[in-house]
N, C-alpha and C positions, 0 to 999 in steps of 0.2 A: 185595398188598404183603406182604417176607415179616416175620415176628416181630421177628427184631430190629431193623428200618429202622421199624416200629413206636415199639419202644423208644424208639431214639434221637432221632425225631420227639417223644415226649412228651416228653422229660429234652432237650430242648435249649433252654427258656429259663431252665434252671437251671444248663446249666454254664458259663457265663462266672462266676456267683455264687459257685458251688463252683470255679473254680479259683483265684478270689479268695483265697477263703475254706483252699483248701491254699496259698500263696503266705503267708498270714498264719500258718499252724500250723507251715511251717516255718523260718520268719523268727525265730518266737517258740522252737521247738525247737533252731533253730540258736544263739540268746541262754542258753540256758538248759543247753545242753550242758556249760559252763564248770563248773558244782557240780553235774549228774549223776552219779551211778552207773553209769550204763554204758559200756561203752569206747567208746572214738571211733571206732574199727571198727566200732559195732554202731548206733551213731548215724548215722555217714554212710549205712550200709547202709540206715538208716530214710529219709534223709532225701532220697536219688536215688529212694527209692521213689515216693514224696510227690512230688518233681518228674517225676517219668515217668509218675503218673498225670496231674499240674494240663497234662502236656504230651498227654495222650490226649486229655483233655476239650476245649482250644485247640483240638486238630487236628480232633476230632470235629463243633463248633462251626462251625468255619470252611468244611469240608468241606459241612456242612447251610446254609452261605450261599451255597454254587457251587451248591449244587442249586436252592436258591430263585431265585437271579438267574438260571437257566434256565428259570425259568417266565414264562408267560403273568402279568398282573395277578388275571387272574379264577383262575386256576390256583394263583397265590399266595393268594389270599381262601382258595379254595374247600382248600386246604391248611392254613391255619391255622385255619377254621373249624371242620376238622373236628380238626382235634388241639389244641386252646385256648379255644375256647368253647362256651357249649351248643347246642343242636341248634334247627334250625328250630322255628319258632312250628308250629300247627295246619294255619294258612292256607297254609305253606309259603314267608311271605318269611323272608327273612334279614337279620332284626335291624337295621334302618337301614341297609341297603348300596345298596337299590336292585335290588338281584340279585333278582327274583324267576321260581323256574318251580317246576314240579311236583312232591313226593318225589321219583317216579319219572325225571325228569330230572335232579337232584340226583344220585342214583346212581349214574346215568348215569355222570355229569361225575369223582363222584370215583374210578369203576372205570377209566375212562381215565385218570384224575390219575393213580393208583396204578400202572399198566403204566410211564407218564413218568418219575414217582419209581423207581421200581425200575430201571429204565432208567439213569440219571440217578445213583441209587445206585453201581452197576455202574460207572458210567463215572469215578467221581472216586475209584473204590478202597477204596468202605464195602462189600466181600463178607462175605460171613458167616465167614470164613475171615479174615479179617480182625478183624473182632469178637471171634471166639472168642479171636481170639489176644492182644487185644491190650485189652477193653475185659469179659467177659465173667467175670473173674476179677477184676475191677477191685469192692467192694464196696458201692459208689452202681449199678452198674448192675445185678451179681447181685442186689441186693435187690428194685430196682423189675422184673428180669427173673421173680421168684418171683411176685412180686404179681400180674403182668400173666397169668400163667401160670394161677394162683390163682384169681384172680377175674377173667378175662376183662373188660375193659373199666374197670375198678375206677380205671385212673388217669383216667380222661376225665372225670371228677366231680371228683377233686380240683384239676383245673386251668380250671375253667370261666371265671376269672374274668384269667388267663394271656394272651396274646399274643406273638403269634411279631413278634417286631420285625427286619424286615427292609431293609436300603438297597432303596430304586427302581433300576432300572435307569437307567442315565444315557444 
């Protein structure tokens, strides 16, 4: 799987939050424009900003729901498992699911998931060419992009406790 489909896998149950959360700063920036100092040229310039990114993150979101509603059940687990909670026990089961096989099956399953995902990627228009262009200069993702970079694996700890919430297939 490549880096940034990584990324966007860890930062996806934060952005519905965060586009919330620019929908609110610029509601509030739009209210408060009225006794600003800056011209209104310089304002609205901020404030398409603000909405072209809350509309990245929507689109980024949604795009990582089509790829999930392409998976298998076990393929959606073995997905969120690995990008939102911690890692198998000793024994090798997995956390109250049921799902129990070997490390090395485990592996297995998410080296396959990962060819799927990327696949999958590909196919709903998250290319890296795409990213670069459009999410990469965006400053929620260049920072967790530096991190990831940084310390290798560093965001899987901070989300342990996280969950990919997904509709079932109907």
């Amino acid at each position: 799987m490549k880096e940034y489909q990584e990324l966007i896998l860890f930062l996806y149950p934060r952005l519905g939050r965060a586009a919330e959360d620019i929908g609110e700063v610029v509601e509030a920036k739009a209210l408060a424009s009225v006794s600003g100092r800056e011209c209104a040229e310089r304002c609205a310039e901020r404030l398409l900003a603000y909405l072209h990114m809350r509309d990245c993150f929507l689109a980024v979101k949604a795009a990582v729901e089509e790829v999930a509603a392409a998976l298998t059940e076990e393929e959606r687990y073995l997905l969120e498992y690995k990008y939102f909670r911690r890692k198998p026990n000793l024994e090798g089961e997995f956390a109250g699911t049921g799902l129990r096989c070997s490390l090395r099956t485990y592996y297995r399953k998410q080296e396959r998931l990962a060819r799927r995902v990327n696949a999958l990627f590909l196919r709903a228009g998250l290319t890296e060419a795409w990213f670069a262009a459009n999410l990469a200069g965006l400053p929620f993702f260049a920072s967790a992009l530096r991190c990831l970079r940084a310390r290798r694996g560093a965001l899987v700890d901070k989300r342990a406790a996280r969950a990919l919430h997904l509709r079932k297939k109907a």
